[in-house]
C-alpha positions as CSV (number, residue, x, y, z in Angstrom):
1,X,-29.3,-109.4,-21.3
2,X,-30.4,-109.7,-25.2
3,X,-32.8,-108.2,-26.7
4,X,-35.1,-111.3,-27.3
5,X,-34.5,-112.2,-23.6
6,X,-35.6,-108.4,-22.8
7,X,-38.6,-109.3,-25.1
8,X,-39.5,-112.4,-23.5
9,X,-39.6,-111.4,-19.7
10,X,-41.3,-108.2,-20.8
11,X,-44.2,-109.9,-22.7
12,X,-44.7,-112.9,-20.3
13,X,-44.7,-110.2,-17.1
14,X,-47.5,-108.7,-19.6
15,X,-48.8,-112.4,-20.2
16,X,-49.2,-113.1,-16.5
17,X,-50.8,-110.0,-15.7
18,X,-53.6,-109.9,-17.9
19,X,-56.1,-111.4,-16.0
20,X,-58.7,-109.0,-17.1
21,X,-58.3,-109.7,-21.0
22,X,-59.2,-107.2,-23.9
23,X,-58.9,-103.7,-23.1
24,X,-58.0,-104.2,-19.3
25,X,-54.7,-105.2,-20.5
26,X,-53.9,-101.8,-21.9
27,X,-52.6,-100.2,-19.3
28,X,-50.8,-103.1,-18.2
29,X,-49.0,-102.8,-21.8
30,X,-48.6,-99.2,-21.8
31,X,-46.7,-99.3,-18.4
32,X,-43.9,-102.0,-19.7
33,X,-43.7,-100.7,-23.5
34,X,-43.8,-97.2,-23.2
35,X,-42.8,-96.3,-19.2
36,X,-40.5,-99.3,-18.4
37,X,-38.7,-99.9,-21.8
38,X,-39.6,-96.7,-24.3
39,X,-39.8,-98.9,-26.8
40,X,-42.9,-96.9,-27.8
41,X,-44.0,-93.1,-27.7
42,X,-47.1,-92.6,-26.7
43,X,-48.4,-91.9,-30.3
44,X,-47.0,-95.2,-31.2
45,X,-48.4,-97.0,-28.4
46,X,-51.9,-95.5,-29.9
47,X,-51.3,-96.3,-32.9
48,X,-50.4,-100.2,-31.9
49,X,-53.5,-100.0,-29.9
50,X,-55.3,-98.8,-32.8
51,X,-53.7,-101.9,-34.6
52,X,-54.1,-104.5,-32.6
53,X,-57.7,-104.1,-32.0
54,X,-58.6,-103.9,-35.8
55,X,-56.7,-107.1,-35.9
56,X,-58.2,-110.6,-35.1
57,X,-56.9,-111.6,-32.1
58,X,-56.3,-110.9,-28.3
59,X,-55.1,-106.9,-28.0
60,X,-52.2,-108.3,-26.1
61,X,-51.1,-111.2,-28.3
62,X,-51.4,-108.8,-31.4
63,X,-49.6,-105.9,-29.8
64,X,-46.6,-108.6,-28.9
65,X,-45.9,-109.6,-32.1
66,X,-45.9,-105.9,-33.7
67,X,-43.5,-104.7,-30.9
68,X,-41.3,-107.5,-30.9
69,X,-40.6,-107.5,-34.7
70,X,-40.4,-104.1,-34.3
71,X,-37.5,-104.7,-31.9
72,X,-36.2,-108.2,-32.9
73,X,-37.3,-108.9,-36.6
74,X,-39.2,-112.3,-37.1
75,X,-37.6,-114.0,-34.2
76,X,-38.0,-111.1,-31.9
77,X,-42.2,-111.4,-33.2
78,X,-41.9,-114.9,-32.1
79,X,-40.3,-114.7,-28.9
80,X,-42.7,-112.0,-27.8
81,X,-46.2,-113.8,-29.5
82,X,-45.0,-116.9,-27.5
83,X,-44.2,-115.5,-23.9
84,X,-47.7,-113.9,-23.7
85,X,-49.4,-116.9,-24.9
86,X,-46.7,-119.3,-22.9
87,X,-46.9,-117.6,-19.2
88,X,-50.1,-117.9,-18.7
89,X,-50.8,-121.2,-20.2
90,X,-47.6,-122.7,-17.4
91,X,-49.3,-121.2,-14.9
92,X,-52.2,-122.7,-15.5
93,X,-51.0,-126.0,-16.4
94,X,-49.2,-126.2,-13.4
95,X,-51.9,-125.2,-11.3
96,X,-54.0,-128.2,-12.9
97,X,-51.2,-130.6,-12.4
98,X,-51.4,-129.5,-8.5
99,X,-55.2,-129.9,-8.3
100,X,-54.8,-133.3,-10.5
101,X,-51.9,-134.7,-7.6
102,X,-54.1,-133.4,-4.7
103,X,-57.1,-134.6,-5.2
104,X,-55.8,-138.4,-5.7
């Protein structure tokens, strides 16, 4: 599998399980960046923390697009900003489309 394709499933896995938003995501994060992939030390992973909180924007959404340009460049940013923003949002568009068909 690619590297953007690594990217991708990791960030919308991320995406998906973020139910909790903000800072409940972090350890969510910390488990696929640092103990599944090592694409981060655990200073790093502090540091992008540190980062993505200082920065407008969800800690999630703003910790995908340092790590994936980190790992990809501009197109690895991309592909990891969209599948944490993406995920969720066809989840939840298919769960309105079900609600929209059932109800008449």
């Amino acid at each position: 599998m690619t590297a953007l394709a690594v990217l991708a499933a990791a960030f919308a896995r991320i995406g998906l399980g973020a139910f909790g938003g903000g800072l409940a995501t972090i350890p969510f994060i910390h488990h696929e960046l640092v103990l599944i992939h090592g694409w981060l030390t655990e200073r790093e992973f502090a540091e992008v923390v540190s980062l993505a909180q200082m920065t407008p924007g969800p800690v999630a959404l703003n910790a995908a697009t340092y790590v994936g340009y980190r790992i990809g460049g501009f197109a690895g940013a991309l592909v990891a900003t969209i599948a944490v923003a993406a995920a969720p949002l066809t989840l939840v568009a298919a769960a309105a489309w079900l609600i929209s068909r059932a109800s008449g």
